[in-house]
N, C-alpha and C positions, 0 to 999 in steps of 0.2 A: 504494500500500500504506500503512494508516495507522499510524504511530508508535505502538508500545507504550512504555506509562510503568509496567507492570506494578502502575498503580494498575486495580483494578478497577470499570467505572462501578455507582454505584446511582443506581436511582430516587428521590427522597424523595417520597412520600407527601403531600400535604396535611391536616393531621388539622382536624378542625375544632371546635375549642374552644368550648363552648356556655358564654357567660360570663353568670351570673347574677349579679340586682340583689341588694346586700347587704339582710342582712336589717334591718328598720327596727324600732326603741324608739320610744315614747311616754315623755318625763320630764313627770315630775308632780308639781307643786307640792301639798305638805298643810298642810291646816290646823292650828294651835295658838291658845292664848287669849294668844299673849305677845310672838309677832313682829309689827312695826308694821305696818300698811299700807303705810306710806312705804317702809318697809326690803326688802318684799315689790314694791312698783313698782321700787325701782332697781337690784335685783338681776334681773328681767326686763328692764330695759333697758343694762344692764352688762354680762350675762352671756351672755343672748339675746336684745341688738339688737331689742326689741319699741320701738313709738313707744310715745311717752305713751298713747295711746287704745288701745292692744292691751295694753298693762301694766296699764291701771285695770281693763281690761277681765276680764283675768286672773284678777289681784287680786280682783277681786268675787266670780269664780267659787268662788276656794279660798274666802274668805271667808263665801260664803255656801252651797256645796254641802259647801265639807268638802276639796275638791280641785280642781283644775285643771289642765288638759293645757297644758304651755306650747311642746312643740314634738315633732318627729318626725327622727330621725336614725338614720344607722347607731348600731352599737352603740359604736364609739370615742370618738366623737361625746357621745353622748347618756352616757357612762359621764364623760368627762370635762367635761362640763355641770355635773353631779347633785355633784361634787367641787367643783366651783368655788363655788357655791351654798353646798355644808356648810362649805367652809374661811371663806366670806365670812360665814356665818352665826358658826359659832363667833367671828371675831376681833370680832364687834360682839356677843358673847354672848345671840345669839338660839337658839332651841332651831328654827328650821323645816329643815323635813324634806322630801325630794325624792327620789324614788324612781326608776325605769328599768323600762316594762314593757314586753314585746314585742306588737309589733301584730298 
């Protein structure tokens, strides 16, 4: 005869959590007439870890299309990117600018 513990048994379920990929930003670098080049390369390799040749590389793009895509993240990510950028911009009183758009 089996021992009652007056706890009653349940089944639990398995539920199966369908876990989706967070959603990804594009930050982009913009153009202006007054931040350096130089200042624009080492803040793509300060900020987001590009080499020398992915920074100039960059760099040319804002420079000559107006804008450039400097990388692809969640939103956390890519929102505190786009911050580090403005704050390193302001304290060397550069006016560039950096945006967050969803992909």
């Amino acid at each position: 005869m089996p021992l009652k513990t007056g706890i009653k048994e349940k089944t639990l379920e398995k539920s199966k959590e369908k876990l989706k990929e967070p959603e990804e930003f594009r930050v982009i670098l913009i153009n202006d007439h007054y931040t350096t080049m130089d200042f624009v390369v080492e803040v793509l390799m300060a900020i987001f870890h590009k080499t020398t040749d992915e920074a100039s590389r960059i760099m040319l793009d804002v420079h000559r299309k107006g804008k450039g895509i400097v990388g692809v993240y969640p939103w956390d990510i890519a929102a505190t990117k786009a911050e580090q950028v403005h704050s390193a911009a302001r304290k060397r009183e550069f006016p560039l600018r950096c945006i967050v758009e969803q992909v």
